[in-house]
C-alpha positions in Angstrom: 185.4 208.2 100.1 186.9 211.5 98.7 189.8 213.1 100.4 187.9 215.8 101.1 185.5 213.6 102.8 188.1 212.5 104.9 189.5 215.6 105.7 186.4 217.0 107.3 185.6 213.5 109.0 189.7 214.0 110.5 188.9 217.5 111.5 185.9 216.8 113.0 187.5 214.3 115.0 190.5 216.4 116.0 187.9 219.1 117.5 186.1 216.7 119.4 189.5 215.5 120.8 190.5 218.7 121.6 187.7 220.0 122.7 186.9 216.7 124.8 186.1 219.3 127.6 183.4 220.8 126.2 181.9 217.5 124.7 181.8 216.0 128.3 180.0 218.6 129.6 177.3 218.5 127.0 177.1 214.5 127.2 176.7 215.3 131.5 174.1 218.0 130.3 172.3 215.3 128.3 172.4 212.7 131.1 170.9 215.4 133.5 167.7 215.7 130.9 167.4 212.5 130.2 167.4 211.6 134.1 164.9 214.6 134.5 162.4 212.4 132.1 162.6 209.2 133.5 161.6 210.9 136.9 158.7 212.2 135.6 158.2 209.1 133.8 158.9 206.4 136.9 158.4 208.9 139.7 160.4 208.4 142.9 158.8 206.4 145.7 156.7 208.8 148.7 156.7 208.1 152.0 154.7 208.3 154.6 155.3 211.6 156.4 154.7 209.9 160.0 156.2 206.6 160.1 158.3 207.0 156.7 157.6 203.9 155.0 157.1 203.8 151.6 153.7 204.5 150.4 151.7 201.9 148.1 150.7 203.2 144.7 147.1 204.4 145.6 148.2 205.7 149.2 149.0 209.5 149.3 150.8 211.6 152.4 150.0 209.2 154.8 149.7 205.3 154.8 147.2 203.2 155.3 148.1 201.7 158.3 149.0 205.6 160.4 145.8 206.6 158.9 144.1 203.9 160.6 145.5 204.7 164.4 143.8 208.4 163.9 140.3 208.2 165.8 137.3 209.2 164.1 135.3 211.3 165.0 131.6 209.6 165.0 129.1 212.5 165.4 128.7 215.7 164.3 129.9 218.3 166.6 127.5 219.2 169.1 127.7 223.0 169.9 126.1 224.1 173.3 127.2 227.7 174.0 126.5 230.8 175.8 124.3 232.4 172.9 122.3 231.9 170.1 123.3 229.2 168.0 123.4 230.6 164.3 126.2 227.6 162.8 123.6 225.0 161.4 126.5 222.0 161.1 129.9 221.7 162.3 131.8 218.5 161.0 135.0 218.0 162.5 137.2 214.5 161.2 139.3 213.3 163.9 139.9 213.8 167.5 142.2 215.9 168.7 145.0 213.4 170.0 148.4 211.2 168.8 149.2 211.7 165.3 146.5 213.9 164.8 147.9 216.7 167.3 151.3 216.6 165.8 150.0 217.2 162.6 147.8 220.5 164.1 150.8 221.5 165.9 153.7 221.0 163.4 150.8 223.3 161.4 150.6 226.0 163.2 153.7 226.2 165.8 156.5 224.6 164.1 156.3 226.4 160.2 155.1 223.3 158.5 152.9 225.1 155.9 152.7 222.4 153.4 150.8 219.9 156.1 147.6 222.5 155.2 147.6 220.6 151.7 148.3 217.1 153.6 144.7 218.2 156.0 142.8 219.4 153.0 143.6 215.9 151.4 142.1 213.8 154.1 139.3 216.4 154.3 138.4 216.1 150.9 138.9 212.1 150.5 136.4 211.4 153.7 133.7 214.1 153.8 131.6 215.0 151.1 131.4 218.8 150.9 128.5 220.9 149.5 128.7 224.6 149.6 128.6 227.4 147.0 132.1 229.3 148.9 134.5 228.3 151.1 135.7 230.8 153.9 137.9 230.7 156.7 138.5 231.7 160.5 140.5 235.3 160.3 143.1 235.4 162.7 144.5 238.2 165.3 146.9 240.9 163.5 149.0 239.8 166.4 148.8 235.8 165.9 148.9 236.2 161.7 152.5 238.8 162.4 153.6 236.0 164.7 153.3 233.2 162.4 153.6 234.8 159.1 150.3 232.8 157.7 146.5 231.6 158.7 147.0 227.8 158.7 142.8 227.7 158.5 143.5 230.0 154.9 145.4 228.2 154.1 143.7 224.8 154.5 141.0 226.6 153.0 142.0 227.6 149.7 143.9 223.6 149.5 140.4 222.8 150.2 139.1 224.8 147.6 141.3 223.6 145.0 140.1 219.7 146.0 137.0 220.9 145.7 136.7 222.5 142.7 134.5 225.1 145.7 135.2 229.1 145.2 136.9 230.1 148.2 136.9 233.4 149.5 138.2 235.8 152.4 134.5 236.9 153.8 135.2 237.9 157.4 137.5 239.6 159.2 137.7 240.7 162.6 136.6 243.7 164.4 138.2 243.3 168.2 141.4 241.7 169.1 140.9 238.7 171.1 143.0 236.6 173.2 143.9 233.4 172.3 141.4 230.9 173.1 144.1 228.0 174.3 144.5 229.9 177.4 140.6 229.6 178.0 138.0 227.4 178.9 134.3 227.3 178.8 132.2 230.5 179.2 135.3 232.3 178.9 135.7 231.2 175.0 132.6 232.5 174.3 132.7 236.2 175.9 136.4 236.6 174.3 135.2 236.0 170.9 131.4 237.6 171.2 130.5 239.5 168.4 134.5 239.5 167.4 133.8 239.1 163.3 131.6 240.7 160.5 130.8 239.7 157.0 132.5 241.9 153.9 129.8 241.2 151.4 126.5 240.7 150.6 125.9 236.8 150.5 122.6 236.5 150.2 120.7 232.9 149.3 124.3 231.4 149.7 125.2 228.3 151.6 129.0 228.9 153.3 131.6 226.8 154.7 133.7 228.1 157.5 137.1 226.0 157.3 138.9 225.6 160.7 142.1 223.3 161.8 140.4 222.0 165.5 137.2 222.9 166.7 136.2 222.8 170.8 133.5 224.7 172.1 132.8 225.9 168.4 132.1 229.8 169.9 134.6 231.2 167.4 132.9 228.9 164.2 129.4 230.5 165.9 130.1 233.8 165.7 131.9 233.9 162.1 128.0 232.1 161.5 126.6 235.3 162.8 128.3 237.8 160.7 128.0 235.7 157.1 124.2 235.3 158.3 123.9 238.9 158.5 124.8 239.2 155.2 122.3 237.3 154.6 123.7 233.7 154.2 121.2 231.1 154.1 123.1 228.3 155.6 126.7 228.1 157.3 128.3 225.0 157.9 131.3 224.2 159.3 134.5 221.9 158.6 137.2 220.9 161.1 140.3 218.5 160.8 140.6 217.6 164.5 137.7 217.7 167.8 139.0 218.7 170.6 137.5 218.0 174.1 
């Protein structure tokens, strides 16, 4: 080796002792990357965001076994109301109880926007859908200040994205309303009569309303009545939870 081989090979090493610092931090910054990759490579485990137990490799959101305790719904929902009946289906997937409730809740009262993907999912995995757009429910001014988001829009467009389904904002409303919790019966249908209307021309085309819980399906009815005006040709609807 020539000396001035080993000159640069002793200077070289001198920096790197003296700069030891500096050559730690880019050794941590390789670490980091390299840790990065493997996480993407060998993903973390999930876990079930009810009981927590680590979910199996073809289980997604929420295992098996929680998925199990929710209670299906078995018929299409029957909507008797006050009016004409212009919704042709409603579909809703569960009943409104246990697990199923907390999920709607956490949804819409407690901030947990992401659970609209977690509905969408289950949606998507048990019922076959078949429509040319997706739409939602429009909320109140008043509800959407209060809550910052529609968790049916939201579900929606997740939906949409599942689907591979356009999805849309078609209605909005044209009357404030009061929130249907707080009423039962008759009373659902007079507070939301004639409470939407359609923004476009949708004729020939077959619509999907998208909703978190259906109950006396007057609301889902009269959104029907609107996009028929515009000349839809069939409007269905799709609920994640029944309630009685």
């Amino acid at each position: 080796m020539s000396g001035n081989r080993k000159y640069a090979d002793s200077k070289i090493n001198n920096k790197n002792i003296k700069q030891g610092c500096v050559g730690k931090g880019i050794f941590e910054k390789i670490v980091f990357l390299l840790n990065c990759l493997l996480e993407v490579i060998f993903q973390q485990p999930y876990f079930c965001i009810i009981c927590g137990r680590e979910l199996d490799y073809e289980e997604v959101y929420i295992c098996d076994g929680c998925q199990d305790s929710f209670e299906r719904v078995t018929d299409i929902v029957k909507i008797d109301g006050q009016d004409d009946i212009f919704l042709d289906e409603c579909i809703a997937l569960y009943e409104f109880k246990g697990n199923v409730r907390d999920i709607v809740h956490d949804l819409k009262y407690r901030g947990k926007k992401d659970l609209s993907n977690v509905i969408a999912y289950l949606i998507n995995k048990n019922i076959n859908l078949d429509a040319d757009l997706i739409t939602w429910v429009p909320q109140s001014k008043r509800t959407y200040r209060n809550r910052g988001y529609n968790q049916s829009e939201e579900i929606a467009k997740c939906l949409s994205y599942y689907t591979n389904i356009k999805c849309e904002e078609l209605l909005i409303r044209v009357k404030e309303t009061q929130s249907q919790v707080l009423l039962n019966g008759i009373d659902r249908w007079y507070n939301v009569w004639d409470a939407f209307s359609a923004e476009r021309n949708l004729k020939g085309l077959k619509v999907l309303i998208v909703d978190d819980v259906v109950t006396t399906g007057a609301t889902l009815n009269y959104c029907a009545k609107a996009l028929k005006q515009k000349g839809a040709y069939v409007v269905n609807a799709i609920c994640f939870a029944k309630s009685c």
